[in-house]
C-alpha positions as CSV (number, residue, x, y, z in Angstrom):
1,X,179.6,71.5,100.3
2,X,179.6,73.7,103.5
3,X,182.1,73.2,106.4
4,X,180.7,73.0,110.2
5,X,182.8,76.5,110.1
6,X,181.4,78.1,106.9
7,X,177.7,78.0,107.8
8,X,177.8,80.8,110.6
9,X,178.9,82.7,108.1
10,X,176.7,82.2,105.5
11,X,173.8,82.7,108.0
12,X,174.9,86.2,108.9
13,X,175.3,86.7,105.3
14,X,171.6,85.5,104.3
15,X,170.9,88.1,107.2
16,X,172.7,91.4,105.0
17,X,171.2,90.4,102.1
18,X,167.7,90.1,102.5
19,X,165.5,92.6,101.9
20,X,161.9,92.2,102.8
21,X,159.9,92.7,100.1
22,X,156.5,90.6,101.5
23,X,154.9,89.1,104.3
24,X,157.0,85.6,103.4
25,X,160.4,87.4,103.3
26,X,159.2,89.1,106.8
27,X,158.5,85.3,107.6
28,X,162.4,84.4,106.8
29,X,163.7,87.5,108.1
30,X,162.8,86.5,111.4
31,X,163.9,82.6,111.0
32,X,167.4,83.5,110.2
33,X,167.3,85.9,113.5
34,X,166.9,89.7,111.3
35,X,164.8,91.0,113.8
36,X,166.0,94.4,113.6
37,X,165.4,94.3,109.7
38,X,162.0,92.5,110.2
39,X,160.3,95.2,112.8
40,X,162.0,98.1,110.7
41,X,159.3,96.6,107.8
42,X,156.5,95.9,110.0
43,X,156.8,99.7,111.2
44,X,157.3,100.9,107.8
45,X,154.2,99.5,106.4
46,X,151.9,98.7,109.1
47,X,150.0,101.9,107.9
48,X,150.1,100.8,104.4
49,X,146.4,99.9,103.2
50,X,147.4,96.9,101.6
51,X,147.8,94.8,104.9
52,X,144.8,95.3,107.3
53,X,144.4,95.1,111.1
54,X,144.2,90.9,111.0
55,X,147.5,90.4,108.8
56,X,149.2,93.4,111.2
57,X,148.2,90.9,114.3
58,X,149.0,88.0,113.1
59,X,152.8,89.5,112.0
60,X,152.7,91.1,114.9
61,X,152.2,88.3,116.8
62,X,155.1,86.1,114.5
63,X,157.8,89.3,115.4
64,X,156.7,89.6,119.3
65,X,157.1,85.7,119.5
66,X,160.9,85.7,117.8
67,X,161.4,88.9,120.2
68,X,160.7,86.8,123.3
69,X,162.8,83.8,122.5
70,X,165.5,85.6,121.7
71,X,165.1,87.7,125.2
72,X,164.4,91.1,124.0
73,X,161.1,91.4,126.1
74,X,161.4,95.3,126.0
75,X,161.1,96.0,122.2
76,X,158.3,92.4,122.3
77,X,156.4,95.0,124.7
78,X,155.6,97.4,121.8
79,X,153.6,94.9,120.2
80,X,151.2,94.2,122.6
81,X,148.5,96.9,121.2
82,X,149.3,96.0,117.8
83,X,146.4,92.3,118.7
84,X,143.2,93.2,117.3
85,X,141.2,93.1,120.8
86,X,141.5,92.8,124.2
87,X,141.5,89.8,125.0
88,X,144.7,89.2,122.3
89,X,146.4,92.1,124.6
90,X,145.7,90.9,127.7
91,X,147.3,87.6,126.3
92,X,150.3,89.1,124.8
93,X,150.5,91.4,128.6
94,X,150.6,88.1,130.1
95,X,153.2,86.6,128.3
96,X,155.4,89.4,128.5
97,X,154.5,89.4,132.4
98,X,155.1,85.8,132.6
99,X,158.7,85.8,130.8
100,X,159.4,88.8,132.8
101,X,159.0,86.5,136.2
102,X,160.9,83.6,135.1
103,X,164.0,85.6,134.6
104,X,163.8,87.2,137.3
């Protein structure tokens, strides 16, 4: 059994050791707080045939979410024209907008 002091440590190292591999280990990435790891992947492959325009926005969507709660409202920015139409732009622009406002 873990002590109250062991388990930041064994979060960071879940975070070395995974390698994402699939759309679930992009999921987990970003739960235990990889995000560097997690949109390194979802650059690497967003071109790949494999995953179309719909999975991209919906991952998309997952990594601009984790980006905002964790405050890093510059690099969530760069996923706004990764939505699939407009109107999911103009809702990711506002969000962004929004955050931007109330930490201002």
């Amino acid at each position: 059994m873990s002590t109250p002091e062991q388990i930041p440590q064994q979060k960071q190292k879940e975070r070395e050791k995974m390698e994402i591999t699939s759309t679930t280990t992009f999921q987990e990435s970003i739960k235990t707080g990889n995000l560097e790891e997690a949109t390194a992947w979802l650059e690497k492959v967003k071109s790949d045939p494999k995953y179309d325009e719909r999975w991209l926005d919906h991952r998309s969507r997952e990594l601009m979410k984790a980006l905002c709660d964790a405050g890093q409202l510059d690099e969530a920015e760069k996923y706004i024209d990764y939505a699939q139409n407009e109107e999911g732009r103009d809702g990711r622009r506002k969000k962004i907008e929004r955050l931007r406002n109330q930490s201002s």
